[in-house]
C-alpha positions in Angstrom: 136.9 99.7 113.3 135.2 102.3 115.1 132.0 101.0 114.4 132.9 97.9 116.2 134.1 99.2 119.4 131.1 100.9 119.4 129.3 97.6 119.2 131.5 96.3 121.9 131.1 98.9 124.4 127.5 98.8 123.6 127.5 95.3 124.5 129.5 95.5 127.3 127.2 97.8 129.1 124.3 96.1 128.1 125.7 92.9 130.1 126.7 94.9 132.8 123.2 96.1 133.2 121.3 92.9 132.9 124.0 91.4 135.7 123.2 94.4 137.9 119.4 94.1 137.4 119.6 90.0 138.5 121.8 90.5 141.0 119.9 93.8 142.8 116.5 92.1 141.9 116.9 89.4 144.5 117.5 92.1 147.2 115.6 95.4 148.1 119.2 97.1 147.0 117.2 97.5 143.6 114.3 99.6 144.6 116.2 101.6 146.6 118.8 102.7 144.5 115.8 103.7 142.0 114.1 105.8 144.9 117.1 107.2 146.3 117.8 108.6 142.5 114.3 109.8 142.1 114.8 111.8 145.5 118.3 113.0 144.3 116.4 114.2 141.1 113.6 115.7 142.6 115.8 118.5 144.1 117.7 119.7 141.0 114.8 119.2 137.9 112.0 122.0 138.3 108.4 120.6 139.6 107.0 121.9 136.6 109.6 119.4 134.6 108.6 116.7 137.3 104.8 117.2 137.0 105.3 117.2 132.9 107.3 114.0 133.0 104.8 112.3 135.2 101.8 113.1 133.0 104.1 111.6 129.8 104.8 108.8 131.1 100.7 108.2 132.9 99.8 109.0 128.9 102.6 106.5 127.9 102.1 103.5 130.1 98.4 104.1 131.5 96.1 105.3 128.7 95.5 103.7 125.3 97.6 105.4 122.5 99.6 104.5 119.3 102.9 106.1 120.4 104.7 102.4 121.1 102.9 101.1 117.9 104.6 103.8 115.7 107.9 103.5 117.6 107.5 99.5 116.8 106.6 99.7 113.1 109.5 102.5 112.7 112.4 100.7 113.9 111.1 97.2 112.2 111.3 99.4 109.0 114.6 100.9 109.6 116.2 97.6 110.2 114.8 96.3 106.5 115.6 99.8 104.9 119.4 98.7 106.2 119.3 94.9 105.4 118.3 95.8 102.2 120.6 98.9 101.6 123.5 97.5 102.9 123.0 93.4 103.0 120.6 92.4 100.2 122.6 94.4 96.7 125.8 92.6 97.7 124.5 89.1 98.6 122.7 89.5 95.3 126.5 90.2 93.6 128.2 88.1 96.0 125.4 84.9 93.6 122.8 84.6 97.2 120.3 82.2 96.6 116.9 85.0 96.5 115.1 82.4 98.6 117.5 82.3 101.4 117.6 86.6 100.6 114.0 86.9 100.5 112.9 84.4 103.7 113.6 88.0 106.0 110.6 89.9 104.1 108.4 86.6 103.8 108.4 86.5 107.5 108.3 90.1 107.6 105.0 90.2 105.7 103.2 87.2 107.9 104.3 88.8 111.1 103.3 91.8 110.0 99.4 90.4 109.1 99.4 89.1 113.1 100.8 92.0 114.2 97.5 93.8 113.3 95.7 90.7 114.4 96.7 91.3 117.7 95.9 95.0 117.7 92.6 95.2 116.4 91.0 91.4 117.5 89.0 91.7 120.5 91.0 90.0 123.6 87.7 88.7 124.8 85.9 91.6 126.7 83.3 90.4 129.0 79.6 92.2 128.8 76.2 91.8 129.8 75.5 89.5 126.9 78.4 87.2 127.1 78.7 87.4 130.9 77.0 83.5 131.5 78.9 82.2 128.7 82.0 83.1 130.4 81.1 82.4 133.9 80.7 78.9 132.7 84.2 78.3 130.7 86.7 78.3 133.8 85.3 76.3 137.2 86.1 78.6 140.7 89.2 77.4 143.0 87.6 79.9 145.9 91.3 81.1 146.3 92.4 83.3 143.4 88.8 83.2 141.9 86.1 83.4 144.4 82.8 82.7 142.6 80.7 85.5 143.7 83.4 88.1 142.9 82.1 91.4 141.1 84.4 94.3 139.2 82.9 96.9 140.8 84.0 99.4 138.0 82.0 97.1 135.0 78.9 95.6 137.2 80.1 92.1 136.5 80.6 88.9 137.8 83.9 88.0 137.0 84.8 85.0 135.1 87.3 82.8 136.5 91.2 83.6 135.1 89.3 87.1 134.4 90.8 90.5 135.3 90.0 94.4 134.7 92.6 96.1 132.6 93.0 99.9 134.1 93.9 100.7 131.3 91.3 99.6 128.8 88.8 100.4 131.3 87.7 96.6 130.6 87.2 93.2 132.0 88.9 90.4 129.7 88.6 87.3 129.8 91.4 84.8 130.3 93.7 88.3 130.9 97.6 87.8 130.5 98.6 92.0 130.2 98.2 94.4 128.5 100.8 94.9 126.0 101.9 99.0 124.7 103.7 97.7 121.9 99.7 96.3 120.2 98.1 98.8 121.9 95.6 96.2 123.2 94.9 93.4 125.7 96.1 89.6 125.4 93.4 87.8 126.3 91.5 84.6 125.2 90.8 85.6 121.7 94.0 87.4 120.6 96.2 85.6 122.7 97.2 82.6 119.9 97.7 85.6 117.2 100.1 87.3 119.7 102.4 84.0 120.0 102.6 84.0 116.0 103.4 87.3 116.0 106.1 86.9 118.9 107.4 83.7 117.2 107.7 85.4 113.1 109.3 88.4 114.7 112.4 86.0 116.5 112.6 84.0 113.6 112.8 87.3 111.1 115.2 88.6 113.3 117.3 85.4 113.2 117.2 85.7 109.7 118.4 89.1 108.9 121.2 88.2 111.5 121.8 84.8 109.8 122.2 86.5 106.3 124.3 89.3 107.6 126.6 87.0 109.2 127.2 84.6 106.4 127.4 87.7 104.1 130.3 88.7 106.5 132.0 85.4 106.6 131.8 85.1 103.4 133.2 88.6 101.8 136.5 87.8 104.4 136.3 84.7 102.6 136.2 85.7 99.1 138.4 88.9 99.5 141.2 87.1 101.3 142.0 89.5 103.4 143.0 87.2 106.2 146.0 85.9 104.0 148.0 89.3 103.5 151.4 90.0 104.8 153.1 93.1 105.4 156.5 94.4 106.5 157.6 95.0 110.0 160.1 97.4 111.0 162.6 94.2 111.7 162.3 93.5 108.3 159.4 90.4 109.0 156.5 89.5 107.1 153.9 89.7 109.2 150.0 88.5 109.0 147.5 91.8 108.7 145.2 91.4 111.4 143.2 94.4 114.1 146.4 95.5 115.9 147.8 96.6 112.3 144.6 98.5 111.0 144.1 100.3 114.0 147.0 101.9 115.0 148.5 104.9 112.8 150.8 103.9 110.3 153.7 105.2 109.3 154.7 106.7 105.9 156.1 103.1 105.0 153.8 101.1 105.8 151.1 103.2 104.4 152.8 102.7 101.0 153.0 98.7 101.9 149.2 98.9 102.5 148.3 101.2 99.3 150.3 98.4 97.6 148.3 95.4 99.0 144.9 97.4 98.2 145.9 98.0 94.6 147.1 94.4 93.6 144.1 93.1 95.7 141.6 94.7 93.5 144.0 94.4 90.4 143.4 90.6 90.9 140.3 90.1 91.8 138.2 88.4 89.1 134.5 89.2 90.3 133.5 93.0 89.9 130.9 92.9 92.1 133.7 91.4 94.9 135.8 94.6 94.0 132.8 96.8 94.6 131.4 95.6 97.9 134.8 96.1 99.2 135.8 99.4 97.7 132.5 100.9 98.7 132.7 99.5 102.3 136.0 101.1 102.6 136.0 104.1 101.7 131.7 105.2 101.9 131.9 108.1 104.0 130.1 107.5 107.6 130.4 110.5 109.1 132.0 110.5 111.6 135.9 111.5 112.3 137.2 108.4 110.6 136.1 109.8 107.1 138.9 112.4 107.0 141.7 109.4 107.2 139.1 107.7 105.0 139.6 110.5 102.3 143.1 111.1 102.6 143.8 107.4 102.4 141.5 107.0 99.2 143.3 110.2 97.8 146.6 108.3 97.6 145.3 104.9 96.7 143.6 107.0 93.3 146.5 108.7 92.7 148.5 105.5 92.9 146.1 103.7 90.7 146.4 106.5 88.1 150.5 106.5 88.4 150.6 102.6 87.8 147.5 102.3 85.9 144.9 100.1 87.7 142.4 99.8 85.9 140.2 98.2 88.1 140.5 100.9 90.8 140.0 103.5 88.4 136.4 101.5 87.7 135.8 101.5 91.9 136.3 104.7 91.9 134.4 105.8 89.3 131.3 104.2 90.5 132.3 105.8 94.2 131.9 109.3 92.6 128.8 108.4 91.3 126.9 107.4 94.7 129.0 109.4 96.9 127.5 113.1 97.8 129.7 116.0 95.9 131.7 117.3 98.6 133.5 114.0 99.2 134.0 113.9 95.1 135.5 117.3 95.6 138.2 116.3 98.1 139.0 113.2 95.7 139.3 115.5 92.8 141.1 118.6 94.5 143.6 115.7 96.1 144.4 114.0 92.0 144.7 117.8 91.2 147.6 118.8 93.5 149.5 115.3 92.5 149.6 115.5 88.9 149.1 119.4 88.2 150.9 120.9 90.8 152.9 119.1 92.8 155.7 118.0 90.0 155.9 119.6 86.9 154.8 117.7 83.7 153.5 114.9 85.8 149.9 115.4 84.2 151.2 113.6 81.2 150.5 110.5 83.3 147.0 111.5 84.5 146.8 112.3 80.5 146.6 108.6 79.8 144.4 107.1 81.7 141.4 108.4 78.9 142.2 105.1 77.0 142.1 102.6 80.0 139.1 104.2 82.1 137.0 106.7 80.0 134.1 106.1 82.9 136.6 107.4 85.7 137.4 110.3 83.0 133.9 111.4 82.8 133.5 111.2 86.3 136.6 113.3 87.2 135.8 115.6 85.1 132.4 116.5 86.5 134.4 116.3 89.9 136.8 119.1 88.6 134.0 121.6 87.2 132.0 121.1 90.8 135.6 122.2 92.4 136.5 125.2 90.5 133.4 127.0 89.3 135.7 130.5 88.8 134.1 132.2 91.3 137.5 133.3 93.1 140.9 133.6 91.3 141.7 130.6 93.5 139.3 128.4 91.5 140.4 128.9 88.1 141.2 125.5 86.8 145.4 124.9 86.4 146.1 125.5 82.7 147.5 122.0 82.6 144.6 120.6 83.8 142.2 122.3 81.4 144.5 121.9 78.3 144.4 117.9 80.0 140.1 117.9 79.9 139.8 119.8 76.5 141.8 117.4 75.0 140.0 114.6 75.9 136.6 116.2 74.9 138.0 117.5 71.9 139.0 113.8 71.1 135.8 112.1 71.6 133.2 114.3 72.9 130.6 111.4 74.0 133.3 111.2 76.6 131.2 113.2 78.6 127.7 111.6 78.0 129.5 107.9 79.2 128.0 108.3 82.3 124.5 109.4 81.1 124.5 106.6 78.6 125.2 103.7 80.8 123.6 104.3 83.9 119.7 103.8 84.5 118.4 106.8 85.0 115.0 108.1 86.7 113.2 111.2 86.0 114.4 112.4 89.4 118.0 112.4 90.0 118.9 113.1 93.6 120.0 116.4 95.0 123.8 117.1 96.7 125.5 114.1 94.6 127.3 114.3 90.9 125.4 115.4 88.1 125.0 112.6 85.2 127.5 115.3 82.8 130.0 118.0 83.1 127.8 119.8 80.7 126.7 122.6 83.4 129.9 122.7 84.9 131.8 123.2 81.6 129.2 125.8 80.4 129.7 127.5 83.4 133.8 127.7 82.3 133.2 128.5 78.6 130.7 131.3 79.7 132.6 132.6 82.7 136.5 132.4 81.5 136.9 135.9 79.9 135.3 137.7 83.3 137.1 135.4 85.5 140.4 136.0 83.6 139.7 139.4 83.0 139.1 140.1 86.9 141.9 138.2 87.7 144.4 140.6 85.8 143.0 143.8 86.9 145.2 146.7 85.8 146.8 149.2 88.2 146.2 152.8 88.8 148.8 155.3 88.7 147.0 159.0 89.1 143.7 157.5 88.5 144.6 155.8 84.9 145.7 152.9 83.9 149.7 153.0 83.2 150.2 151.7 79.8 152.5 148.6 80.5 149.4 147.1 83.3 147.0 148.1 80.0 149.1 145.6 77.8 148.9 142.8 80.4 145.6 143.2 81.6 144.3 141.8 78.2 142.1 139.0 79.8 143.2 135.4 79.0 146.1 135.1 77.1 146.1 132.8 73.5 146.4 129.2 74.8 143.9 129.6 77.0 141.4 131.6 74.5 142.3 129.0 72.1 141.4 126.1 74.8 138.0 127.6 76.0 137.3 128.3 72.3 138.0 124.5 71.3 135.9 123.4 75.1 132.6 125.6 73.6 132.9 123.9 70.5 133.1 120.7 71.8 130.0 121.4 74.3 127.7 122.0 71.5 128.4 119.2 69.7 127.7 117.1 72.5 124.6 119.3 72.9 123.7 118.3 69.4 123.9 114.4 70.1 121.6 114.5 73.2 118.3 114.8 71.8 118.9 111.6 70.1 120.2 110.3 73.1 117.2 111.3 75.1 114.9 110.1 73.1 116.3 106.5 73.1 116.2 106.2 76.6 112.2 107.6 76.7 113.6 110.9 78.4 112.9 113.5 75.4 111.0 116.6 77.4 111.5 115.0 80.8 114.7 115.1 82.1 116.8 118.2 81.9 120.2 117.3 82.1 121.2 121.1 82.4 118.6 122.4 85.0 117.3 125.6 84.8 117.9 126.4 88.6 121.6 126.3 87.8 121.6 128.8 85.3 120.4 131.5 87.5 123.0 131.3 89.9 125.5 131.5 86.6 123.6 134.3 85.3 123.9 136.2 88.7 127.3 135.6 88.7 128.2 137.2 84.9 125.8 139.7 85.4 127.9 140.6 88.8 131.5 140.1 87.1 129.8 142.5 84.3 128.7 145.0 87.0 132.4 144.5 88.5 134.4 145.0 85.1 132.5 147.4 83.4 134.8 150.6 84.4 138.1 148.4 83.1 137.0 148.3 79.4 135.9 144.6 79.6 133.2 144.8 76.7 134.7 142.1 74.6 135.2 139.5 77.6 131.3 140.9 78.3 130.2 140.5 74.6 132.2 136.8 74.5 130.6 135.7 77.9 127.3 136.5 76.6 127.5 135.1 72.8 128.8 132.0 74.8 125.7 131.8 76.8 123.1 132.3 74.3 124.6 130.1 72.5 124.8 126.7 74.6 121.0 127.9 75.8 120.0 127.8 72.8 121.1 124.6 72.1 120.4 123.0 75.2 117.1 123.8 74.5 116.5 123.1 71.1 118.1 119.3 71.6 115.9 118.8 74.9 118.7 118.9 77.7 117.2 122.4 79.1 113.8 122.2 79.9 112.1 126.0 80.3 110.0 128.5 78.6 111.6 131.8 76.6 109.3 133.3 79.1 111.9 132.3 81.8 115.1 133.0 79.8 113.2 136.4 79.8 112.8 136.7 83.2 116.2 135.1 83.7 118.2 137.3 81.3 116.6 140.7 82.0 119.1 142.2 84.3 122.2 141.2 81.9 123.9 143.8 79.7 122.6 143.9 76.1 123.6 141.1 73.6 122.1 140.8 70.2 122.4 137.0 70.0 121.0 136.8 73.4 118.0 139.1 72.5 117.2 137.2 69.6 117.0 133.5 71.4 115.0 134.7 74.3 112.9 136.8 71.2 111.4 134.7 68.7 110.5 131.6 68.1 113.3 129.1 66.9 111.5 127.0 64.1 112.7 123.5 65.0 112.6 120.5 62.1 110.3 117.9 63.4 111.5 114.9 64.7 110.9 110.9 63.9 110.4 110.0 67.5 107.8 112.7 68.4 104.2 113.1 67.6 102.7 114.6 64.7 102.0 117.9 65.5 103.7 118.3 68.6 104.7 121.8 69.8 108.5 121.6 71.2 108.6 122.7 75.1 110.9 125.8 74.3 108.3 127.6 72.2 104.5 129.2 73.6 102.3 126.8 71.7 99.7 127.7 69.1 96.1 128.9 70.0 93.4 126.7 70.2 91.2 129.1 68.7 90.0 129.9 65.5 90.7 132.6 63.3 89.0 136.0 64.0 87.3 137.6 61.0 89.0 140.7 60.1 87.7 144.0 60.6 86.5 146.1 58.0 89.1 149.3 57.2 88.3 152.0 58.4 91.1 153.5 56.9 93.4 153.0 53.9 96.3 150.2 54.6 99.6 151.9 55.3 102.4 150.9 52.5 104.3 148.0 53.8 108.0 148.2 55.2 110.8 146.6 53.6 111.7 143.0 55.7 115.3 143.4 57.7 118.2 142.9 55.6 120.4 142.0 58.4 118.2 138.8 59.2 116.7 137.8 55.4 116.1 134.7 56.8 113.6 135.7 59.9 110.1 135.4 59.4 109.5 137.6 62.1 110.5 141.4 63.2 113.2 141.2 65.4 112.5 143.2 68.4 115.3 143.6 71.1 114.5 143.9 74.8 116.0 146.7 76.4 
C-alpha cells in the first residue's frame, strides 16, 4: 500500500500544479511569482552557484548537446527493463497471448528507428545553393514574411515560413522549434518522421499501461482476493478490503489473515498464480514496509511448516532462491527460534517436512549455514538443529544438489544472493566445529594452570556432536563424489565452481586465527581434525570439478596454516586422476600444472659416477613421487 499512496500524492500534486499553471497563466500572477522567487533566491545561494547554474542551464537549453537525448533513451529503457521484469514473466504464467505481450517492443523498435530519423535527417537548412529553390516554395503575405527579408547572421534571403534557430546557428526551412529531446530542428524534412515518432511513442506507452492494467485486473481476478472474509471484533464476517490491510492488526486477526494466506495458496490450482502472488507479497522493496514484510512471512513459513503446506513451502523455496541472502537469513533465523528454541522437541515437526518439500529443505539449509558460520559462540548451530540437517543429508545426500539440479544455471551466478548448495557453508561447519567448540569451552585458570575439573570439561565437542559432524563430513564427500558427473551433464565440467575459491580464504583465515587463538590450550587434535577435514573436502572438490584453482593457489592459500601431513601432500604432488568418458582425449585436469610442450632434452654426459639409488618411501609405497613437505 505504500507504493500507492505514493502514486496518489504524486498525482495529486501533479494536478495541483497543472491547475495552478492554467489558472496563473491567464494573468501576470505567474511570472511574477517566478521572479519574485528568483529575487528571494538570489540573496541566500552564492553568485558563484548563481553564475554556475546559469551557464548549465545556457549549455542545457541554448547550445547543441546530447544530454536530453541520453536522459530520453535512459528512462524509455528503464520503463521496459520494469515492464519486462515485473509485467511480461507473469502475463507469460498468467497464459498472455505473446502478441498482445510483444506489441510494447514492436512499437518500441519502430519508434525507436524514427527516433534517430529525427535526430540525424536534416530539417531542411537553407544555403547558398538551395536558397532560390526555397524562395520559390512558400508565396510572401508582406506581414509575417516580407519578401526582401535577409538573416543577417547567414547572408540569406529568407524563405517564407523560414526562421533562424539560435541555437543551431541555422536558417530552416518551414521551422516549427527546436526540440532538446532529438537534439535537432523540426523543420520541412524531418518534420513527418518527428509525428511518427510522437505518435509510436503514445501508442507504446498506451500499451505498456494497457498490459499492466489488464495484468492487474486480472491477477485480483484470478486470486480472489476480493471474495475473502474475516472476523470482526463483534464477532461479523467482514469483506477484506484497504481499511483492513492498512491498519495494524492485532494478534487475532493476524492469525485470521495467516489463515486466509495459507488456504489461499493451499487451493490454488495454477503454480504460476501462487508465485506471482507470493513473490509480490513478500519481495523486499526497501523501504520500511519490508521489516512487517519479514516478520509477517516469518510466521506464515512457520505456520506452513506446523500444518504442512506444501504449496507454501514451494513459494518459499523459490523466494529464497531470488531473494538477496540477508532477507533469507531473517527467514531462517525466524524458523530457527520457532522450532529449535522456542518449545522444546518442537523440531520433530520441522523434521518432517524433508518428505513433502525436499526443494524448501535444500534451500533452508543453505539459509542456515549463511546464518551461523561459527564465527562467534553465538553462531554455533542449536544441536537440534544440526542433528535435524545431518539427518536429512545423511538420508539422501542429493538433497543438497536439488537445487543445482533443477535450476538453469549460467556460468555466472549473481553475487549477495543464495548459493546453488550448502556445500561451502557445510564445509565451513565440518572444518571449523572442533575450533569453534574448542574456543567455546575454554578452561579456567586458577594460579596460571588449568584446574583439573575445567581440564575434563574443556574437551572440545562432546560425542553427539563429534559423532554428527563426523556423519555431516562423510556425507559432504559423497555428494562431492556425485558432482562431476553432474557437471558434466549440464555442460559445466571446468566452468562453474560451485565451491569458489574466494570463499575458502576467508575460512582458511579464520582456522588459521582459531589455531593462533587455541594453540596455548592444548588444542592439537581439534587443530589436526580441522585440518584433515579441509584437505580432505579440497581435495575432493577439486578432483570432481566443484573447486576450480591451481595447487599453486592452495599453496599460496595454505601457507600460513600449522603443519598437516594430509594437507602437505594435496597441495604437493600431483593427484593422478582416471580419465573420464565425457572429456577429451588427452586432456590435462584444471587441478594439476599441465605437461611441457617441449621435447625431451638429451642427457648430459657423466661427468661423474651415478650415486647409488635410495630406497622409495615405505610410508607411501604407492607414490610415484618423493613426498616433500612444505614447511
Amino acid at each position: 500500500m505504500d507504493f500507492l499512496v505514493l502514486f496518489l500524492f504524486y498525482l495529486a500534486l501533479v494536478l495541483i500544479g497543472a491547475v495552478m499553471i492554467c489558472i496563473c497563466s491567464k494573468t501576470h500572477r505567474l511570472k511574477g511569482l517566478v521572479r519574485g522567487g528568483a529575487q528571494i533566491f538570489s540573496y541566500i545561494i552564492p553568485g558563484c552557484l548563481q553564475r554556475a547554474i546559469l551557464r548549465l542551464l545556457h549549455y542545457l537549453f541554448h547550445t547543441r548537446n546530447h544530454t536530453f537525448v541520453i536522459l530520453h533513451l535512459t528512462l524509455q529503457g528503464m520503463v521496459y527493463a520494469e515492464y519486462t521484469w515485473e509485467i511480461f514473466g507473469y502475463c507469460r504464467a498468467l497464459e498472455f497471448s505473446l502478441y498482445s505481450l510483444s506489441l510494447p517492443y514492436l512499437l518500441l523498435i519502430v519508434n525507436l528507428f524514427f527516433f534517430s530519423l529525427s535526430c540525424v535527417t536534416d530539417p531542411g537548412t537553407i544555403t547558398k545553393a538551395n536558397e532560390l529553390l526555397f524562395l520559390q516554395v512558400y508565396e510572401f503575405d508582406e506581414v509575417m514574411f516580407p519578401k526582401n527579408a535577409r538573416c543577417s547572421t547567414c547572408d540569406l534571403r529568407k524563405p517564407a515560413r523560414s526562421k533562424h534557430c539560435s541555437v543551431c546557428n541555422r536558417c530552416v526551412h518551414r521551422f516549427d522549434h527546436h526540440c532538446v529531446w532529438v537534439n535537432n530542428c523540426i523543420g520541412a524534412w524531418n518534420t513527418r518522421y518527428f509525428l511518427i515518432y510522437l505518435l509510436t511513442l503514445t501508442a507504446s506507452a498506451a500499451a505498456v499501461a494497457t498490459v499492466s492494467t489488464v495484468f492487474l485486473v486480472q491477477l485480483v481476478m484470478v486470486s480472489d482476493l476480493y471474495l475473502e472474509t474475516y472476523v470482526d471484533d463483534h464477532g461479523h464476517f467482514q469483506v477484506i478490503d484497504t481499511v483492513f490491510l492498512v491498519q495494524r492488526l492485532n494478534s487475532l486477526q493476524e492469525l485470521q489473515l495467516l489463515e486466509i494466506m495459507c488456504n489461499y495458496f493451499q487451493e490454488q490450482t495454477k503454480d504460476s498464480v501462487r508465485q506471482i502472488i507470493f513473490s509480490s507479497l513478500f519481495s523486499p522493496q526497501g523501504n520500511k514496509a519490508d521489516d512487517s514484510r519479514m516478520s509477517l512471512l516469518g510466521k506464515l513459513v512457520s505456520m506452513a511448516v506446523a500444518v504442512c503446506r506444501v504449496p507454501v513451502l514451494e513459494c518459499a523455496a523459490s523466494w529464497l532462491q531470488r531473494t538477496p541472502v540477508v532477507y533469507c537469513v531473517r527467514l531462517a533465523r525466524a524458523l530457527v527460534d520457532d522450532y529449535c528454541c522456542l518449545v522444546p522437541g518442537s523440531v520433530q515437526t520441522l523434521k518432517q517436512i524433508f518428505s513433502a518439500s525436499p526443494r524448501f529443505c535444500c534451500q533452508f539449509i543453505t539459509s542456515v549455514t549463511a546464518l551461523y558460520d561459527l564465527s562467534s559462540d553465538d553462531l554455533i548451530p542449536p544441536l537440534d538443529l544440526l542433528e535435524m540437517i545431518v539427518t536429512w543429508i545423511f538420508e539422501d545426500p542429493r538433497l543438497i544438489l536439488i537445487t543445482f539440479l533443477n535450476t538453469p544455471i549460467a556460468a555466472n551466478l549473481p553475487i549477495g544472493f543464495l548459493e546453488l548448495t550448502p556445500l561451502t557453508g557445510l564445509i565451513r561447519w565440518c572444518v571449523k566445529a572442533p575450533l569453534a567448540y574448542k574456543r567455546k569451552k575454554k578452561p579456567s585458570l586458577s594460579n596460571g594452570h588449568v584446574t583439573s575439573k575445567a581440564a575434563q570439561d574443556s574437551g572440545g565437542m562432546d560425542r553427539d556432536s563429534h559423532l554428527l559432524y563426523s556423519k555431516l563430513h562423510l556425507s559432504i564427500l559423497q555428494v562431492l563424489m556425485m558432482l562431476q558427473v553432474h557437471l558434466t551433464e549440464k555442460n559445466l565440467y571446468g566452468r562453474l565452481g560451485l565451491i569458489l575459491f574466494d570463499h575458502m580464504v576467508p575460512l582458511v583465515e579464520e582456522i588459521n586465527r582459531l589455531a593462533d587463538e587455541l594453540n596455548p590450550l592444548n588444542a592439537s587434535q581439534e587443530i589436526e581434525l580441522s585440518l584433515d577435514r579441509l584437505a580432505q573436502a579440497l581435495q575432493v572438490a577439486m578432483a570432481s570439478g566443484a573447486l576450480l584453482c591451481t595447487r599453486d593457489d592452495l599453496r599460496t592459500l595454505c601457507s600460513r596454516l600449522p603443519h598437516n601431513n594430509l594437507l602437505q601432500l594435496v597441495i604437493s604432488g600431483p593427484v593422478q586422476q582416471s580419465p573420464h568418458a565425457a572429456l577429451p582425449p588427452g586432456f590435462y585436469p584444471h587441478i594439476h600444472t599441465p605437461p611441457l610442450g617441449y621435447g625431451a632434452v638429451p642427457a648430459h654426459p657423466a661427468a661423474h659416477p651415478a650415486l647409488p639409488a635410495h630406497p622409495g618411501h615405505t610410508f607411501l609405497s604407492g607414490m610415484a613421487f618423493p613426498f616433500r613437505p612444505i614447511r
